[in-house]
Structure formats: C-alpha cells, structure tokens
N, C-alpha and C positions, 0 to 999 in steps of 0.2 A: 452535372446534375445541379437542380438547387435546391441546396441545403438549408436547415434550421438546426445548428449547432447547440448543443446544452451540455456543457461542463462547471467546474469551478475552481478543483485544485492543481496543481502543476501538472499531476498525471495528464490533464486532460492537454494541456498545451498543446504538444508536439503533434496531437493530431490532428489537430486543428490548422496550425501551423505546414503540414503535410495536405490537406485539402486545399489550402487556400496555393498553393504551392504548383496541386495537379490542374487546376484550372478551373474547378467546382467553383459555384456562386453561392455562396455564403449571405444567404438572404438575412440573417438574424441569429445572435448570437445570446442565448439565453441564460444568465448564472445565478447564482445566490446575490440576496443583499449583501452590499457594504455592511461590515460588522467593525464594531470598535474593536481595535488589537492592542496589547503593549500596556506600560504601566501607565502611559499618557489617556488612554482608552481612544483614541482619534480613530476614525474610519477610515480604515482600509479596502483597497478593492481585492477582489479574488485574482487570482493569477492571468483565468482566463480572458477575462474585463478586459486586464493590462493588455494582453495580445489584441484584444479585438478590436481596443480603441487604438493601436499603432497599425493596424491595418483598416482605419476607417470604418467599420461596421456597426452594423444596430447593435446595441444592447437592451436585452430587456430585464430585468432584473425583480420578477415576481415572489413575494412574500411565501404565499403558495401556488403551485402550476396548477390547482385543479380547479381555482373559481371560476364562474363565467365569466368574469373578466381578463383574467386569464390567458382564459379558453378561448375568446371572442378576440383578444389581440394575438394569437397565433392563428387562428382562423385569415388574418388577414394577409399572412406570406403563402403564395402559392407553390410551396416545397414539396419537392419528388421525393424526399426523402427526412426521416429526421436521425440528426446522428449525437448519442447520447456516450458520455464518457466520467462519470464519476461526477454526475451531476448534483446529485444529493438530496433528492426528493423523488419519490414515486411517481408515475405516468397513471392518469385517468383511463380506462377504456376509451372513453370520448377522444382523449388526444392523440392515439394509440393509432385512431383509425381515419386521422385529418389528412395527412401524406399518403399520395399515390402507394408507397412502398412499404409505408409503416414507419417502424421506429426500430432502430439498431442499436443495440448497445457493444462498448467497449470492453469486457473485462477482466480481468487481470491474472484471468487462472482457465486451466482445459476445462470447462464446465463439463459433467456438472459436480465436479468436485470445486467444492470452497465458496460457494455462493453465499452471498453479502459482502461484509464493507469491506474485512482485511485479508482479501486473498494470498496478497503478496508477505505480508509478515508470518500468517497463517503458514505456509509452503513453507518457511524457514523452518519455525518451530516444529513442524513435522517432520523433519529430517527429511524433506523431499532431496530427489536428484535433479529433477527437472518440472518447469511451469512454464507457463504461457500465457497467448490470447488470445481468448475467443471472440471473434464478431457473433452475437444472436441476435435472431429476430424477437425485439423485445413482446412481453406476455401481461398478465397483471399479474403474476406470480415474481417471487423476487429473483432474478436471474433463473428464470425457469423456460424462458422461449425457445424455440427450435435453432440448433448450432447452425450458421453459416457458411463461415471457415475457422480456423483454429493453425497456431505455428505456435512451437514448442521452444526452448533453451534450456540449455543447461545450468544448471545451480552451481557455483563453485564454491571450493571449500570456504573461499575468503568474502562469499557474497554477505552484506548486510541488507535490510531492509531499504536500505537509503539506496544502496548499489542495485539493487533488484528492481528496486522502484523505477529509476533512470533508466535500466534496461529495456522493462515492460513499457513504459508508456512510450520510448522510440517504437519500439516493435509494433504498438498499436497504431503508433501513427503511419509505420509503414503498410500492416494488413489492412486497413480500413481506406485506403486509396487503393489497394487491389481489389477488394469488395465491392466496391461501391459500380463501377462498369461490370461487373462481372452479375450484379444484381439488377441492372438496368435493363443488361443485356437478356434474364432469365437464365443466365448459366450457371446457376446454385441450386441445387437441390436441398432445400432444407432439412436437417435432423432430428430428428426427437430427442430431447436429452433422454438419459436411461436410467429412471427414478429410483431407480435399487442402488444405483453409484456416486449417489447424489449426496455430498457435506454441505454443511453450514459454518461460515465463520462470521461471529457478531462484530462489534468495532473492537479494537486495541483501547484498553483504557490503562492509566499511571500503576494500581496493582496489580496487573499482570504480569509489572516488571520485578518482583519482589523473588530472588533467590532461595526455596526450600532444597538447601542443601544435602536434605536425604533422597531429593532426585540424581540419577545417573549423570555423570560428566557431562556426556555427548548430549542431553539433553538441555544441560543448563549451560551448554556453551551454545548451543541452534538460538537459543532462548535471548541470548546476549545480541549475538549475532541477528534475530531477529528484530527485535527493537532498539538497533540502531540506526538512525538518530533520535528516532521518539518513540516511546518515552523515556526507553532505557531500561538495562536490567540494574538490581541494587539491593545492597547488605546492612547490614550496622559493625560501624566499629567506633569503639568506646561511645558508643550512645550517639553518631551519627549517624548519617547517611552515608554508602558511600555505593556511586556508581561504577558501575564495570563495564567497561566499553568492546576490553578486546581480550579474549581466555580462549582457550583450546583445551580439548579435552586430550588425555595424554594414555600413551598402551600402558599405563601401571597400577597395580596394587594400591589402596588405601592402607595405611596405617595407623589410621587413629579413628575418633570419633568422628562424625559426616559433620564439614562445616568449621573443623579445626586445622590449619596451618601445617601441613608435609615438612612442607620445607621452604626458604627464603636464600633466592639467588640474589646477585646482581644488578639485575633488569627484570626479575618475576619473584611472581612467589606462586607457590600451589596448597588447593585446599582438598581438603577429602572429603571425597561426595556419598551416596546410598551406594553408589556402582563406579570406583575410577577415582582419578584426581586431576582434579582440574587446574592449569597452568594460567595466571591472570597475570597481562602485561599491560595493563591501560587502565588506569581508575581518576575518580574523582569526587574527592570528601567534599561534602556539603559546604557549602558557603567558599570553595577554593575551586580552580581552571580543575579542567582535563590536565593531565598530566601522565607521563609514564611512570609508569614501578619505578623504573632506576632514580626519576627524581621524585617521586612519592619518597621512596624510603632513607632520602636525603633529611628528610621533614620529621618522618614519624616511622617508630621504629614498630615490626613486624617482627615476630619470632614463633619458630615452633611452636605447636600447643597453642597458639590463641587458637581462640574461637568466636565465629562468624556469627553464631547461633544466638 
C-alpha cells in the first residue's frame, strides 16, 4: 500500500520501521517540529525524523496539520492509506477523508478503555493484568473510531512504564503490518467501541509522581512501577527530594503511622502505608545518581520511626 506515516516519539518507530520492512511505500513521513532539547536548548529532531531520514523519506514537519497549507501539501501524496501513531496533534475531518482508506491509528491500550495520551502508564497504575493494541479506524473524537484489530499481553509483576512502553510499540509495529492487507483486502469488519466501557487517561505530568503515603502499598508501588523512567515516583527526606525507582508492596501488617520507617535492612528499607508496607530497594536523593538502598544507606542513615511525611 501507500503510505503517509505520522508519528513522533519512539513509540511510533518500530512501526514504522515494520512497514517499510513488509514492502509498503512510504510516500511521506509526517512529525513534529524540531524542538530545542537540553540545557544547551539546540534543536533536536524527533525520533521518528531520525528513522525516516536513514531510510531516505519525505519529511514534513507542520506546525499545525490542520491549515490549508497543510492540508494542500498532503493533498499532494496519493496514499491508500494514512497510518498515525502517537503523532501528537489532532486529525481535521477534511484530512480524515484524503486517503482511499482513511486514517488508522496506533494505540497503546484495548480501546476503549484508556483513551488519550498515557495509556501505557495509566494500565500500570491501575493495577491492570493485561493491555494492548488497538489498530482503529481514526473519528474526530479522541480515540473514539471503530476497532479494527486488537492483540493483548500480559503485565508482569516487574513491568515498568519504560518496559511496557518497548513492549507495546514492537507489538504495534507488528499488528499494523497485519492490518494493513487485511484492510486492503476488505477483510475487517469494523467495531463500534462500546461507550459505556469507555476511560479517559490525560498526559503523565512530574506531580503525579508525588507519594501520599496514606495510599495502599500495592497502589504506591503500581504508581512507582508506572512512572518509571519518567517522571518518577518521589518523597522528601530531610527537606529533599528523594526518588524511588524500585519498591514492592509486601503481605504485612503496618506498624506505625503511614509514611513512617518499619524497618531498615541491608539492601531495603520499608515504610508503612494507609494499607500494607511497602519494601523500597532503589532510590535517588536529589542532586545525587540513582543508587541502591544498600549503597544509599552507606551515605545517610535511615532508621525506624522516620518519617516520609
């Protein structure tokens, strides 16, 4: 088929990378501006860019997708299809209905639960067992269009957002090379999502990652566990910051106030939550590396009865 590709961040790579791979023609390859990154602020390309430019493709890189200019330079690739993956701007009706096929999207959860930007962290912090992804026929609603196909995985206990993240966007790269002939061919029946089952998750912002220690264990270690690598979950001790990377929630009893110190092992320490106590073996004080508990507590001393709070 030929394609008009629109992504921007890693997610979208691998699918990309998978099309151009099954033998599809990759007419144009559409992302976000260059944005200044880093403390330098120099312009950076998106991930997607990077791919596109080592496999020689257009890039277009619109401010907004919905101007007529735009609109008037995708008008000009004659594309059977458009395939969208964490692109990062909304689809006009008008460009919705350029391609023989429409517009597809990529995303990161069994629609229609979890619709919007952070499906994959969202599923951690839910204490899901299992997510996926869905190919839909895009709508002007926000991941609201009718299911395509859908393939599911497993969560495991030790998944982080970082590990899920890698997960999902291979898997999408591999459903959307099985979609794509299958949709050519007319051998999809499209779905209606089922608006009574339908979640919303907005984006991941830095306090989301803030520890209220009067929540349950298993909820503030999902919580950990989901915003790792970014933005992170995080406490104060002695009036800093301090990140927690890696905590398990443990089968025991609290003993003291929620947010106060159990106990200090070797290589952990545990805190008492609203529900449970929670075991932390990976943190990182502000302005110092990631480090483990066993060499954290080389540095600074932890003892019973502190508190978190």
């Amino acid at each position: 088929m030929k394609i008009v590709y629109m992504g921007t961040p890693d997610f979208a790579v691998p699918a990309l990378e998978e099309i151009i791979k099954a033998g599809h023609e990759v007419l144009l390859v559409v992302t976000q501006p260059d944005r200044p990154k880093g403390r330098g602020k120099e312009l950076a390309i998106s991930p997607v860019k990077e791919c596109a430019l080592k496999h020689g493709l257009n890039v277009f890189q619109p401010e907004k997708i919905k101007t007529p200019d735009a609109v008037l330079e995708l008008k000009k690739y004659d594309a059977d299809i458009y395939v969208v993956a964490a692109f990062g701007q909304l689809l006009s009706q008008e460009i919705l209905d350029i391609p023989k096929f429409g517009c597809v999207n990529i995303h990161a959860s069994l629609l229609p639960k979890y619709r919007g930007a952070a499906p994959i962290q969202q599923s951690i912090i839910e204490g899901d067992k299992e997510t996926g992804v869905t190919i839909m026929q895009m709508a002007l609603g926000m991941d609201t269009g009718d299911i395509l196909v859908a393939d599911s995985i497993k969560i495991e206990d030790d998944d982080t957002g970082g590990t899920l993240f890698d997960k999902l966007s291979n898997l999408g790269g591999k459903l959307i090379v099985k979609a794509l002939p299958m949709i050519e061919n007319g051998e999809i029946t499209p779905v209606p999502q089922d608006e009574e089952k339908a979640t919303k998750c907005g984006k991941i912002t830095k306090d989301m990652g803030l520890i209220k220690w009067d929540m349950p264990a298993k909820k503030i270690s999902d919580l950990v566990r989901a915003l790792n690598p970014w933005p992170s979950s995080f406490t104060k001790f002695n009036g800093k910051t301090l990140k927690i990377w890696n905590a398990k929630a443990l089968d025991a009893a609290a003993n003291g106030d929620f947010g106060t110190v159990k106990e200090v092992k070797k290589d952990s320490f545990s805190v008492n939550t609203g529900d449970g106590v929670l075991e932390v073996f990976e943190v990182q004080l502000e302005g110092k590396k990631r480090m483990s508990v066993k060499d954290f507590l080389l540095g600074y001393e932890i003892k019973a009865g502190d508190s978190f709070n």
